[in-house]
C-alpha positions in Angstrom: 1.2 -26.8 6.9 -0.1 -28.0 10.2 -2.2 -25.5 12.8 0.8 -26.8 15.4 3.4 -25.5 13.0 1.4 -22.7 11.5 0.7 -21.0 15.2 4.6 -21.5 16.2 6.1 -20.0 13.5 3.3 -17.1 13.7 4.8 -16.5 17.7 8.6 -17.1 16.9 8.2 -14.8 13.5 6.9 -12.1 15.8 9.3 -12.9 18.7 7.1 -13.6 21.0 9.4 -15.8 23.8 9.3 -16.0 27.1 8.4 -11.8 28.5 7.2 -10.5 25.5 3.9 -12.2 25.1 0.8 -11.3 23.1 -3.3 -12.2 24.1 -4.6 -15.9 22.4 -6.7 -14.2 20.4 -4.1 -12.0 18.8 -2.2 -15.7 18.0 -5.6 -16.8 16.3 -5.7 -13.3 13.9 -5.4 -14.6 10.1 -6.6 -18.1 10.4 -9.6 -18.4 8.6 -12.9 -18.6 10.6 -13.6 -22.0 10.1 -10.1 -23.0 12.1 -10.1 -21.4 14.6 -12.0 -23.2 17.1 -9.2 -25.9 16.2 -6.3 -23.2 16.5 -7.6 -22.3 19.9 -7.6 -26.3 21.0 -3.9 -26.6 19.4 -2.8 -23.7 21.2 -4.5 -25.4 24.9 -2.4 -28.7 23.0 1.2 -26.5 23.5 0.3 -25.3 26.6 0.3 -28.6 28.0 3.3 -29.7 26.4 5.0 -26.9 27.7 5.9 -25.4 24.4 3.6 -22.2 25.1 3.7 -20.6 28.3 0.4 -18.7 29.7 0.1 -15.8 31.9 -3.1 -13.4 32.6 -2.6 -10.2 32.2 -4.6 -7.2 31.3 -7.9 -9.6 32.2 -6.7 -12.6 29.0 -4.7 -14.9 29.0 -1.5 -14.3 27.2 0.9 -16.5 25.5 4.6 -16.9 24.5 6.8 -19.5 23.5 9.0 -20.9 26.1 12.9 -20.2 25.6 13.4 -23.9 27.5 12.3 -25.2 24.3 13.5 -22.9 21.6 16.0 -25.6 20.2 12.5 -28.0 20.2 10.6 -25.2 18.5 13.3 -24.2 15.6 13.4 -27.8 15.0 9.7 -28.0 14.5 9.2 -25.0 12.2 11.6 -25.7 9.9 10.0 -26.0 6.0 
């Protein structure tokens, strides 16, 4: 399974879309060390592409899938 795949279905398991958000590094727990410098660039990768959104709060940045592209995102994660 990809990192891309692996980190979308990790936020849409945990329903993490659009308000209910959780901090990048919580998104990065259970990757093994040697990924995660790669899970963290993937993650900057679908924030661009608008599949994440980003917001600070509590001091981090936090992230959540956007609902705009749920359809996008079910399509993607599908085994």
């Amino acid at each position: 399974m990809s990192i891309r795949k692996a980190v979308l279905k990790k936020l849409f398991r945990h329903r993490y879309i659009g308000g209910r958000h959780t901090e990048i590094r919580n998104a990065m727990k259970g990757f093994p060390p040697p990924l995660l410098k790669e899970v963290k660039e993937e993650i900057k990768n679908l924030i661009k592409e608008s599949y994440l959104l980003s917001k600070m709060s509590t001091g981090e940045i936090h992230i959540s899938l956007n609902p705009r592209k749920i359809n996008d995102i079910r399509e993607e994660i599908v085994d």
